[in-house]
MARDO-992134 format. One record per residue (C-alpha): residue number from 0; residue in one letter; x, y, z. Coordinates in pm, 1 decimal, padded with zeros to 6 digits. Layout:
N
+------+------+----------+----------+----------+
| resi | resn |        x |        y |        z |
+------+------+----------+----------+----------+
|  NUM |    A |        X |        Y |        Z |
...
+------+------+----------+----------+----------+
END
This chain:
360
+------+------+----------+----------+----------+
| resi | resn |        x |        y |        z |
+------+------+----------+----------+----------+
|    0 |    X | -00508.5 |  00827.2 | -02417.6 |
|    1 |    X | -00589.1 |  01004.8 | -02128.1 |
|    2 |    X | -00263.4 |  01085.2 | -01900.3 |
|    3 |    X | -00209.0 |  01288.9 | -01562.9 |
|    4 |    X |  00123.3 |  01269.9 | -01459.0 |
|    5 |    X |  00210.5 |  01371.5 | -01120.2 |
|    6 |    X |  00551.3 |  01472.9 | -01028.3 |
|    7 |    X |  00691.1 |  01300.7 | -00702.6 |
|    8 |    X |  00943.1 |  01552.5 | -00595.7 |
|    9 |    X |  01222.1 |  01316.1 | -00389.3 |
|   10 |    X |  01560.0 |  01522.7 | -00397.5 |
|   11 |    X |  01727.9 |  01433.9 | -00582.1 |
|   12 |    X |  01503.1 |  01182.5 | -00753.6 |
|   13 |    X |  01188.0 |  01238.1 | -00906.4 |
|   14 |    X |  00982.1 |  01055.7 | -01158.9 |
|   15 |    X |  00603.3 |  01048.8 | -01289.8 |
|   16 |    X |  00275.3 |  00826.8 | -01156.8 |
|   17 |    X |  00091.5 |  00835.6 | -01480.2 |
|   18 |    X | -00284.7 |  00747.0 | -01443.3 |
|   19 |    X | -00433.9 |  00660.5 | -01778.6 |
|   20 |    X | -00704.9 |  00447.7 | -01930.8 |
|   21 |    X | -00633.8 |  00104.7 | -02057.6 |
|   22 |    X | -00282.6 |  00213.4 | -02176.7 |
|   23 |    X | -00099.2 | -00178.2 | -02125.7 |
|   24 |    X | -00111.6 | -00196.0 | -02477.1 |
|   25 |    X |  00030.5 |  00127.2 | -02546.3 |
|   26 |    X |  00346.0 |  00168.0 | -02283.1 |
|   27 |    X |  00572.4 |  00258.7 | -02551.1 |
|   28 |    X |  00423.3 |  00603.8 | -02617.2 |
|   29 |    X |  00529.9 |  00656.7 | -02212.9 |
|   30 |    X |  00837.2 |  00430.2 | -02166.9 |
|   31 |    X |  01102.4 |  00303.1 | -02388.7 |
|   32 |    X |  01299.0 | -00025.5 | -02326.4 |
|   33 |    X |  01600.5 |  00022.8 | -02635.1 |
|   34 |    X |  01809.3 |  00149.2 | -02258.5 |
|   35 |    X |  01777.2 | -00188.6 | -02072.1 |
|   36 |    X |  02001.9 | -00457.3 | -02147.0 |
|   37 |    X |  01709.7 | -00777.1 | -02058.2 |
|   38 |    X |  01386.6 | -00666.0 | -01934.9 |
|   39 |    X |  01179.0 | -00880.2 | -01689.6 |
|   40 |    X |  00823.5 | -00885.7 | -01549.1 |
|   41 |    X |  00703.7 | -00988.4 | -01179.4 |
|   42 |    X |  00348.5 | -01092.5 | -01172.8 |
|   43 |    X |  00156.6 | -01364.0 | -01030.8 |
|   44 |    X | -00089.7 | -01635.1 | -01156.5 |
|   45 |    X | -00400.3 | -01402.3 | -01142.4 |
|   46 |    X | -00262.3 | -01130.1 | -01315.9 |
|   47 |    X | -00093.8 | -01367.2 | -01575.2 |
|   48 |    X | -00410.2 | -01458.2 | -01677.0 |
|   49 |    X | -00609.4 | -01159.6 | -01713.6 |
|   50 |    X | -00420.3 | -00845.7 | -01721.6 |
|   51 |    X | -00029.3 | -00974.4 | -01853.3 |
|   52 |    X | -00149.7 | -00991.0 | -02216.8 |
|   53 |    X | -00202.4 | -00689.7 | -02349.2 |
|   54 |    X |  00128.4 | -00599.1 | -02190.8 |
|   55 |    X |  00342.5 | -00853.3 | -02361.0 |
|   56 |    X |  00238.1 | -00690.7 | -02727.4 |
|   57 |    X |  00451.9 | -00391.1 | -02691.9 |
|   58 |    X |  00726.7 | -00566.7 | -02443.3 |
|   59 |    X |  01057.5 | -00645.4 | -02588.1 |
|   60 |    X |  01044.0 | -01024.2 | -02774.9 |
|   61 |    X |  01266.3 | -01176.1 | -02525.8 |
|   62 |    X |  01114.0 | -01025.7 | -02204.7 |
|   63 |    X |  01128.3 | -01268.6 | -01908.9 |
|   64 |    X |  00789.6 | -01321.3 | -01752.3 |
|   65 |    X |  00871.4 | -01432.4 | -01377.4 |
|   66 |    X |  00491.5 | -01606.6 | -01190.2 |
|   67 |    X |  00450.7 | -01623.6 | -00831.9 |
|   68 |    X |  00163.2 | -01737.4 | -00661.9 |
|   69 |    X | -00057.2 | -01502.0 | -00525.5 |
|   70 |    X | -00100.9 | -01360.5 | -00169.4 |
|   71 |    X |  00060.5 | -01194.0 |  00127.3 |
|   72 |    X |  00226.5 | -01599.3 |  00215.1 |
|   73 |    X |  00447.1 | -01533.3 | -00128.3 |
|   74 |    X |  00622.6 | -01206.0 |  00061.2 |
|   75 |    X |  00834.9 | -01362.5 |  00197.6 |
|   76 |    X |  01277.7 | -01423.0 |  00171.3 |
|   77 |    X |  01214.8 | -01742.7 |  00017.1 |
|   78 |    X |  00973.1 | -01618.9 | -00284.0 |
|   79 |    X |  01243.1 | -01342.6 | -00310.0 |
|   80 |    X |  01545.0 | -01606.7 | -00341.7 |
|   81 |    X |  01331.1 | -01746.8 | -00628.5 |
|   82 |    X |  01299.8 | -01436.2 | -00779.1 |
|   83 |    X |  01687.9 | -01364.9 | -00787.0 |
|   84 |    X |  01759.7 | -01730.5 | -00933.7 |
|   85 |    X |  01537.6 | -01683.3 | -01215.3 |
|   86 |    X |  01685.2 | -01346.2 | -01256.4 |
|   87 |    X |  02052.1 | -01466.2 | -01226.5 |
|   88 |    X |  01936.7 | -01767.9 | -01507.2 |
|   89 |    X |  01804.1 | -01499.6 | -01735.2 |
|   90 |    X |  02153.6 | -01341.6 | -01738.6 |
|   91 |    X |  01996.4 | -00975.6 | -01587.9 |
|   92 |    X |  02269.6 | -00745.3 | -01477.1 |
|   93 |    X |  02266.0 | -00359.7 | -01365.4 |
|   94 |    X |  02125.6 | -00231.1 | -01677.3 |
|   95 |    X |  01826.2 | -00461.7 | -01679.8 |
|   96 |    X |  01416.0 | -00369.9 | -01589.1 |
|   97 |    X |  01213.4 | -00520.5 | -01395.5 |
|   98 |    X |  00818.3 | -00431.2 | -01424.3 |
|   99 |    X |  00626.1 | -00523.5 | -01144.5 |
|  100 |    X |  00261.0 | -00570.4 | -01239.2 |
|  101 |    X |  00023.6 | -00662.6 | -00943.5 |
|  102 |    X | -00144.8 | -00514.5 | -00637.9 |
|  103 |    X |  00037.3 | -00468.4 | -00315.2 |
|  104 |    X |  00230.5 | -00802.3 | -00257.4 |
|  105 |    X |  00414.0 | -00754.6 | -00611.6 |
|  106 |    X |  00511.3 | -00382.0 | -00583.8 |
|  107 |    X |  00641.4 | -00453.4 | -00265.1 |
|  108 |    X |  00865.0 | -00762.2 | -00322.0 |
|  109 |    X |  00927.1 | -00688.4 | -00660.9 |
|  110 |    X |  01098.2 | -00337.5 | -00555.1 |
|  111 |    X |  01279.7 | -00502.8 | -00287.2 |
|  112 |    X |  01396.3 | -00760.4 | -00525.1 |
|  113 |    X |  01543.1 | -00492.3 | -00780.1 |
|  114 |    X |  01658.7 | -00287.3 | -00470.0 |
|  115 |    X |  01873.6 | -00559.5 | -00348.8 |
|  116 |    X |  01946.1 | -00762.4 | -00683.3 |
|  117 |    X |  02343.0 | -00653.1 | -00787.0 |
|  118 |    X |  02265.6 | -00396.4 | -00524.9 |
|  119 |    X |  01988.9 | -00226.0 | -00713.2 |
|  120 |    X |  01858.5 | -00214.1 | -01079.3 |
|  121 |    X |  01587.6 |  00022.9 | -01190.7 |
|  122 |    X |  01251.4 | -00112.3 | -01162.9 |
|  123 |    X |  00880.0 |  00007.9 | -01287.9 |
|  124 |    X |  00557.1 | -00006.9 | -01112.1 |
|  125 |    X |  00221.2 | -00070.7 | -01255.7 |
|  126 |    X | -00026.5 | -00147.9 | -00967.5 |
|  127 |    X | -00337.3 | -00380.2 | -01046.1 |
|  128 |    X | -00563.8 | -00321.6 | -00743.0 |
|  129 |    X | -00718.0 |  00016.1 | -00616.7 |
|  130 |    X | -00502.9 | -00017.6 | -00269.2 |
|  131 |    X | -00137.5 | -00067.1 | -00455.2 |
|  132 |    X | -00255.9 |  00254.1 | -00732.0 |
|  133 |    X | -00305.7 |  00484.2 | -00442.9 |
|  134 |    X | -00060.2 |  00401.3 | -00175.4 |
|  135 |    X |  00172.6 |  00036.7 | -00245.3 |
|  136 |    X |  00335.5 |  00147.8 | -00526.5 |
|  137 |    X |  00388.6 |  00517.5 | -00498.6 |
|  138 |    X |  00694.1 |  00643.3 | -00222.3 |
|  139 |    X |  00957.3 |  00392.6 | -00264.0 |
|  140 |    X |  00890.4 |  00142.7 |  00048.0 |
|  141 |    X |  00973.2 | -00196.3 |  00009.4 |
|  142 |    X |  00947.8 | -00505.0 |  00191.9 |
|  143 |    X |  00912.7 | -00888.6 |  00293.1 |
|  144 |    X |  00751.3 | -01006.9 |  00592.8 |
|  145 |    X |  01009.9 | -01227.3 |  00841.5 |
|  146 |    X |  00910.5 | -01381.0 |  01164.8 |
|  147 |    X |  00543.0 | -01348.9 |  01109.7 |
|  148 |    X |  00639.1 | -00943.5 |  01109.8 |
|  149 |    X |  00502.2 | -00730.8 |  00816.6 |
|  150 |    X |  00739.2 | -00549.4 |  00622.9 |
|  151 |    X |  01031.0 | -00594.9 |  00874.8 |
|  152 |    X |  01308.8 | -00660.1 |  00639.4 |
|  153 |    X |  01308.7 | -00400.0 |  00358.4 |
|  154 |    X |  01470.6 | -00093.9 |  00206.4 |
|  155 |    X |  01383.3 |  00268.5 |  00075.6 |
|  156 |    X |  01394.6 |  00262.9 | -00338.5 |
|  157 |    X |  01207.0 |  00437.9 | -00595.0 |
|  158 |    X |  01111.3 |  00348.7 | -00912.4 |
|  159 |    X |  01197.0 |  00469.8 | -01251.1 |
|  160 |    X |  00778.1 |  00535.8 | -01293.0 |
|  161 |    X |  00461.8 |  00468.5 | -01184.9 |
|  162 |    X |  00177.0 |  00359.4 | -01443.5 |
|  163 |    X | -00178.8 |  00361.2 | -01276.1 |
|  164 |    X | -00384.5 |  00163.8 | -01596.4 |
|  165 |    X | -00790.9 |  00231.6 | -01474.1 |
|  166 |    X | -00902.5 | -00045.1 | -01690.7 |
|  167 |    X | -00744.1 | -00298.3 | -01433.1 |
|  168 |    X | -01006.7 | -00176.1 | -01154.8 |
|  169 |    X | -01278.0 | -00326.7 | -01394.2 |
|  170 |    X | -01192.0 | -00694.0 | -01305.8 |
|  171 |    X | -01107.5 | -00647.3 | -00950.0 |
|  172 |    X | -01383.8 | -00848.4 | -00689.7 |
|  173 |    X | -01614.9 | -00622.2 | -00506.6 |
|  174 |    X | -01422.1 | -00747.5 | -00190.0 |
|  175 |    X | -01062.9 | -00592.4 | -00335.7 |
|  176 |    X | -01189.8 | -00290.8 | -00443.0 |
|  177 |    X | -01347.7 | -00156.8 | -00143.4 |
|  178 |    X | -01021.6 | -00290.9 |  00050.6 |
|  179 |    X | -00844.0 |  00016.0 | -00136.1 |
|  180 |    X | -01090.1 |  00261.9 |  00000.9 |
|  181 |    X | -00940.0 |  00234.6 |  00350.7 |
|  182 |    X | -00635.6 |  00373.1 |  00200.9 |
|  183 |    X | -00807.5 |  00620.9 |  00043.4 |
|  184 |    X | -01019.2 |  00714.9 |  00363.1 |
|  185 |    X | -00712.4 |  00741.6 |  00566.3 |
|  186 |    X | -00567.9 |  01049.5 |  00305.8 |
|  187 |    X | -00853.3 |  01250.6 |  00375.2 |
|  188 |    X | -00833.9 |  01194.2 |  00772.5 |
|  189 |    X | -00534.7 |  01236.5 |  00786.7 |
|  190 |    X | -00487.7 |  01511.4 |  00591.5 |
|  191 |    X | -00796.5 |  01641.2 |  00383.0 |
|  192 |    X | -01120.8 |  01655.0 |  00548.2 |
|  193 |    X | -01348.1 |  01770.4 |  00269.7 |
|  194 |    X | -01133.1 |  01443.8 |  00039.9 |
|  195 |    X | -01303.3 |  01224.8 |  00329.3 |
|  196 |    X | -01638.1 |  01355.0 |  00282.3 |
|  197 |    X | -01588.3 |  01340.5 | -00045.3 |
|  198 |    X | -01470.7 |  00938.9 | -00039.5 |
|  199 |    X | -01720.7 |  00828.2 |  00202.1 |
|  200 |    X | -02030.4 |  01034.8 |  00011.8 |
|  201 |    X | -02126.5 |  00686.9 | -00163.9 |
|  202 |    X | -02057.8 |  00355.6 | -00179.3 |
|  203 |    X | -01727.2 |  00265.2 | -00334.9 |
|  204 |    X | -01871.7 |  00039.6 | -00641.0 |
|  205 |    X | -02155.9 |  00417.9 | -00679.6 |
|  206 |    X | -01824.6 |  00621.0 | -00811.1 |
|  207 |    X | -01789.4 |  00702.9 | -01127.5 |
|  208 |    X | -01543.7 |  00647.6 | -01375.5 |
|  209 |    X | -01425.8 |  00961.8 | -01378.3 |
|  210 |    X | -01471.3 |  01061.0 | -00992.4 |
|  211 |    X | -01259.9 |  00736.3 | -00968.6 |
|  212 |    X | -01003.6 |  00905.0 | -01168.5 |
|  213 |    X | -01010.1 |  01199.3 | -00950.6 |
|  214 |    X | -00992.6 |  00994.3 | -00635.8 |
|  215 |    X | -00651.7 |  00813.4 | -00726.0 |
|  216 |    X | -00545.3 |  01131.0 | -00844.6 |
|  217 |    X | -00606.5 |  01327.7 | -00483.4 |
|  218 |    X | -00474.4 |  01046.3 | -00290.5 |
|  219 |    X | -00135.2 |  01018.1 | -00476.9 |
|  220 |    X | -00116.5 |  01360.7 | -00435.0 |
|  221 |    X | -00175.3 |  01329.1 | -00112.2 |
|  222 |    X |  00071.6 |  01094.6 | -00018.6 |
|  223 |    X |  00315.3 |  01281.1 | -00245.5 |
|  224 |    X |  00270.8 |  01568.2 | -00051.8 |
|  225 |    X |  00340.4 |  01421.6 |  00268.9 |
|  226 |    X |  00665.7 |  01209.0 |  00198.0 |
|  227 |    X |  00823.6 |  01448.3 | -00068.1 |
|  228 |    X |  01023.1 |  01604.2 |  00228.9 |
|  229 |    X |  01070.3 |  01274.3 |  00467.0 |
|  230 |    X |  01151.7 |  01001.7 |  00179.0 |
|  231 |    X |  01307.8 |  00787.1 |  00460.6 |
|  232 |    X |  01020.8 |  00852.0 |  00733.2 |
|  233 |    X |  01345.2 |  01052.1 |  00934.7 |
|  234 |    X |  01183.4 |  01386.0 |  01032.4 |
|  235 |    X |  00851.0 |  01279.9 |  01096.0 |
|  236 |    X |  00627.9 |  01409.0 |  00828.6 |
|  237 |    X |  00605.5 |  01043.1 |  00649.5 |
|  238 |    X |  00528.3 |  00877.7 |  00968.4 |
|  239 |    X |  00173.3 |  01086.1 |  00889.9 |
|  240 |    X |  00052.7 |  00801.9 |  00672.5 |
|  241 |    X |  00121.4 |  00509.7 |  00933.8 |
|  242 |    X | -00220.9 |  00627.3 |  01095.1 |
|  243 |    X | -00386.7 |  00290.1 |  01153.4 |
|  244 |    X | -00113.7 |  00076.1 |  01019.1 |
|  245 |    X |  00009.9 |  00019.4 |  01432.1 |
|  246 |    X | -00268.5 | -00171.3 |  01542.4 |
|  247 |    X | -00400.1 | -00297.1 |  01157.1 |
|  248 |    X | -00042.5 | -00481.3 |  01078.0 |
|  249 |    X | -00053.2 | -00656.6 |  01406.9 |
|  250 |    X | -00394.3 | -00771.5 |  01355.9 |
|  251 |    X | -00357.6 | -00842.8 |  01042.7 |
|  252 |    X |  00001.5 | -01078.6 |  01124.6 |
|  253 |    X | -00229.5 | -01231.9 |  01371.6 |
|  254 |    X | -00471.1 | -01352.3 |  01135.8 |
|  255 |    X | -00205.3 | -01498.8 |  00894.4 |
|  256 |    X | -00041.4 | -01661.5 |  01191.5 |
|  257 |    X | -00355.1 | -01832.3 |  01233.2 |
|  258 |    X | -00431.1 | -01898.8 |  00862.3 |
|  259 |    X | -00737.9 | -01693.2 |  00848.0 |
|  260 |    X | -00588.2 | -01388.8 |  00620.6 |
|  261 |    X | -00780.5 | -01064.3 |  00551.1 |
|  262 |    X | -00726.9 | -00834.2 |  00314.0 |
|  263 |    X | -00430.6 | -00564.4 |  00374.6 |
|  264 |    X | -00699.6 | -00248.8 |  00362.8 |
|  265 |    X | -00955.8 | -00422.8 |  00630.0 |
|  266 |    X | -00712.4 | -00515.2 |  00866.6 |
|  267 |    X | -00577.3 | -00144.4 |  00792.5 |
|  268 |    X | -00976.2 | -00033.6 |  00810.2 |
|  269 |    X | -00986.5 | -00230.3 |  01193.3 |
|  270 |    X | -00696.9 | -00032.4 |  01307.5 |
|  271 |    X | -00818.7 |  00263.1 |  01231.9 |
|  272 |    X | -01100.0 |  00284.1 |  01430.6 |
|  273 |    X | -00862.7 |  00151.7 |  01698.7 |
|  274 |    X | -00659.6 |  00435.9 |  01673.9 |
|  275 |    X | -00921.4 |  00694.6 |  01637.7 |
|  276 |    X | -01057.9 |  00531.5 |  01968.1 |
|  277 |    X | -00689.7 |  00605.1 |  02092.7 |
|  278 |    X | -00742.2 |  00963.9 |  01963.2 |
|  279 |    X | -01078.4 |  00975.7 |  02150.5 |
|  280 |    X | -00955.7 |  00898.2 |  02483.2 |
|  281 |    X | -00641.8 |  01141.4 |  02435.3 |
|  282 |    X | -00923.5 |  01420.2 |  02375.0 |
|  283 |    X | -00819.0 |  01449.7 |  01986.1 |
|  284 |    X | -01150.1 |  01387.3 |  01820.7 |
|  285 |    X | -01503.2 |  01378.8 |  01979.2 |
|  286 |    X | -01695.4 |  01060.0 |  01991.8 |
|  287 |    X | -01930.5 |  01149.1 |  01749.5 |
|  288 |    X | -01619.1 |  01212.8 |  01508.9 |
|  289 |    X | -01536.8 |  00861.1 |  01614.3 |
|  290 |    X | -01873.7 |  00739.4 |  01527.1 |
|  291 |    X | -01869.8 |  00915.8 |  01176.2 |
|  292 |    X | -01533.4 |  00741.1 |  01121.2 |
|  293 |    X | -01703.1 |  00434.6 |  01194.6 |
|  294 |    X | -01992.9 |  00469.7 |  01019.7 |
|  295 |    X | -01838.7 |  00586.2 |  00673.6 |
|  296 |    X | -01625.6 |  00248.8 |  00675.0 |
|  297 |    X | -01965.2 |  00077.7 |  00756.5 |
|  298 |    X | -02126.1 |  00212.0 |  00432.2 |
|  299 |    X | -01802.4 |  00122.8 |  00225.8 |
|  300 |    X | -01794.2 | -00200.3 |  00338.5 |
|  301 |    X | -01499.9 | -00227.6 |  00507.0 |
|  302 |    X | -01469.9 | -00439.9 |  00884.8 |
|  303 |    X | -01564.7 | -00261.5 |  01189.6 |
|  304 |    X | -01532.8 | -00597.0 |  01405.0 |
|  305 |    X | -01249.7 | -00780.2 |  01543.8 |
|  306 |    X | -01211.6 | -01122.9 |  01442.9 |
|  307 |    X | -01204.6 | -01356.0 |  01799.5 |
|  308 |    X | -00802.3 | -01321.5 |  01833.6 |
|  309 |    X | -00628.1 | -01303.4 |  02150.4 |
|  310 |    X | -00623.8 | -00885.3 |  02185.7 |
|  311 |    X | -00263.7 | -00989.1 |  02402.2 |
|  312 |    X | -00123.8 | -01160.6 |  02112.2 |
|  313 |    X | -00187.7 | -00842.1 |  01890.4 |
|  314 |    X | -00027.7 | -00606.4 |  02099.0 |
|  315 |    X |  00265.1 | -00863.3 |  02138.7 |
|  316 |    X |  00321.2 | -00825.9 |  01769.7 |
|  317 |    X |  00267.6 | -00440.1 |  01773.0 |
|  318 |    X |  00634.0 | -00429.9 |  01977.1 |
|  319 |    X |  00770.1 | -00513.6 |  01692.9 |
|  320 |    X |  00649.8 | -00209.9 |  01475.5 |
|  321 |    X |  00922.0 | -00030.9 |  01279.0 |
|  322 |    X |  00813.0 |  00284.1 |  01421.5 |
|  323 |    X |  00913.6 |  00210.6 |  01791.4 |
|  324 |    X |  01130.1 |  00330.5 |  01985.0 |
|  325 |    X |  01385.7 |  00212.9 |  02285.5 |
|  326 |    X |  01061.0 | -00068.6 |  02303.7 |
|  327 |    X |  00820.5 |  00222.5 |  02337.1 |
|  328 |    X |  00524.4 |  00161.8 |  02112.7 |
|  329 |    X |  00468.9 |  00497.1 |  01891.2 |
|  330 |    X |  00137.2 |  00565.7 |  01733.7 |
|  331 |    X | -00003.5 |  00793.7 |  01460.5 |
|  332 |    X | -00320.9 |  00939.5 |  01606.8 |
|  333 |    X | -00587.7 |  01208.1 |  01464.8 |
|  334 |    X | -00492.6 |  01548.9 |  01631.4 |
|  335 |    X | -00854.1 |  01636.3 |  01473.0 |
|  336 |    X | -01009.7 |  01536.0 |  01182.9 |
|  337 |    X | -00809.4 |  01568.5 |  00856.4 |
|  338 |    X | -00511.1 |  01635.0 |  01031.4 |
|  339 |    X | -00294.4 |  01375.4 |  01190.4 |
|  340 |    X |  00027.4 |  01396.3 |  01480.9 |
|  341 |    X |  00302.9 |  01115.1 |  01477.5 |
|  342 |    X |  00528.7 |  00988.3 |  01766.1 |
|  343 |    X |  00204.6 |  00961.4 |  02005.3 |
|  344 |    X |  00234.5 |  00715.4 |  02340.8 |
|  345 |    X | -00029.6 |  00633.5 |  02469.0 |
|  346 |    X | -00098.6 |  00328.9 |  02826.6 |
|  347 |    X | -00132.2 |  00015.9 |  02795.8 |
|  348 |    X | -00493.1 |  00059.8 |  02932.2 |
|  349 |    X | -00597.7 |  00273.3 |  02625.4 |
|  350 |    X | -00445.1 |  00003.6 |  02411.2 |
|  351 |    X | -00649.2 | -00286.6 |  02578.3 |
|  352 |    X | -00948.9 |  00016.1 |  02554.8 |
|  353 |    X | -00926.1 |  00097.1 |  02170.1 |
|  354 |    X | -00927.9 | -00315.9 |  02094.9 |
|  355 |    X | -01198.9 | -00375.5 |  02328.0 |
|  356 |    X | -01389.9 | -00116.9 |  02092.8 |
|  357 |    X | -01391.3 | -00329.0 |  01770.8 |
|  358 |    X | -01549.3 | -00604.9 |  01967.2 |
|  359 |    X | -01834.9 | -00406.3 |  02027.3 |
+------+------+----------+----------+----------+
END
């Protein structure tokens, strides 16, 4: 078995994001369960099928698999509630596990869920999809969307580990895949220009296995980096990573208002063009540095265009980011490329501007 672990330094927490090669079947040479009183898994009908198994031949015999359907609809207070009751039935208490095994949706609810059940209970991660290995499940964020608001209700909790299995990248559609890149582009923007060259050099699907491996790698390191001394995005140094989240969460609320979801990482890929638009017109970046930007999401696939949505109805929803203050709408904009400044303001006008620019 190939293993890597990186050290998340969280004072005073810290634990390991071990990135491996088809290592489900082997967990018990990284983890042992004899500690946990009932141990649990979170998962959901896709994963159940094709990725659970090997995982339930070294779990203990009366693990507790818990299903949820798929999709952002299941994060939600409701899917949570059904979470706890199955928990409560299966007689869990503070000394039990929960393993959440999915992409973004599960690592999210499912750490919320052992965050808030008997007011926290330890909790593992093991990320499915390419987007939840390099950003979801690593830096302790979790979170339900309420009142067709992403992530609004939620709490700051970090797991007991972090297992990034390769092998579950093999399954994943074309379309999920290259949804993680956007992630991964926004590291190196934000804070690793040569890692951005690097990422947008080929086509996602052209990497190798093991420049895959070294691209999870850099962009957990990455991210590491960055919220090791802000855990609770208090200082400013975490708010780093919110760099096209502003304008991509209320675009992408605005599609599942309307029941036409896309995919976390395109609606994330849309707002960051916004935003380096927004850098553009504050005299950050140049516009061919805005073109590049848009180009290297062209050639990984990723959205460039807005869907036809009401551009007022988007910024309606961006008053309700998290990261706003006194009802001032705070952005995360390039200062130049690879380097990123949060707490930026920018008009109304410029808003309306850096929208207008997807529809191009």
């Amino acid at each position: 078995m190939q293993r890597i672990p990186i050290v998340i330094n969280i004072s005073p927490e810290k634990y390991d994001v071990v990135l491996a090669d088809s290592v489900l079947g082997r967990i018990e040479d990284i983890f042992r369960f004899e500690q946990f009183s009932k141990v649990a898994v979170l998962t959901d009908t896709t994963i159940e099928q094709f990725i659970l198994p090997p995982l339930l031949t070294v779990l203990p015999h009366n693990s507790k698999i818990i299903t949820i359907n798929p999709g952002e609809q299941a994060k939600s207070l409701e899917t949570a509630m059904t979470i706890w009751n199955q928990m409560m039935s299966f007689g869990m208490d503070r000394k039990s596990l929960l393993i959440n095994l999915g992409g973004g949706v599960i690592t999210d609810l499912g750490a919320f869920v052992a965050s808030t059940y008997m007011r926290g209970i330890q909790f593992i991660q093991i990320p499915t999809t390419l987007l939840a290995q390099v950003d979801a499940s690593v830096g302790g964020k979790t979170g339900v969307n309420f009142g067709g608001i992403k992530n609004i209700i939620g709490t700051f909790n970090q797991p007991n580990l972090v297992i990034v299995d390769v092998s579950t990248l093999q399954s994943l559609p074309d379309r999920e895949f290259i949804s993680g890149f956007a992630e991964i582009l926004k590291h190196g923007l934000i804070h690793d220009i040569e890692y951005f060259h690097f990422a947008s050099v080929k086509k996602p699907r052209e990497y190798t296995p093991r420049e895959m491996m070294n691209i999870i790698e850099k962009s957990v390191k990455i991210k590491a980096d960055i919220i090791s001394g802000d855990i609770k995005e208090l200082t400013g140094s975490r708010k780093l990573l919110n760099f096209g989240h502003t304008i991509g969460h209320a675009i992408e609320a605005t599609l599942m208002d309307l029941n036409t979801p896309i995919l976390h990482g395109e609606a994330i890929s849309l707002g960051m063009l916004a935003e380096a638009q927004l850098s553009e017109l504050r005299g950050s970046i140049t516009t061919a540095e805005t073109t590049e930007i848009k180009n290297s999401f062209i050639k990984a696939g990723l959205p460039v265009m807005l869907p036809k949505i009401s551009i007022e109805t988007v910024i309606q929803k961006m008053k309700f980011d998290k990261k706003n203050e006194n009802g001032i709408i705070k952005f995360t904009l390039l200062q130049k490329m690879g380097q990123a400044l949060a707490d930026c303001e920018v008009s109304d006008e410029q808003i309306q501007t850096a929208l207008s620019y997807l529809s191009e």
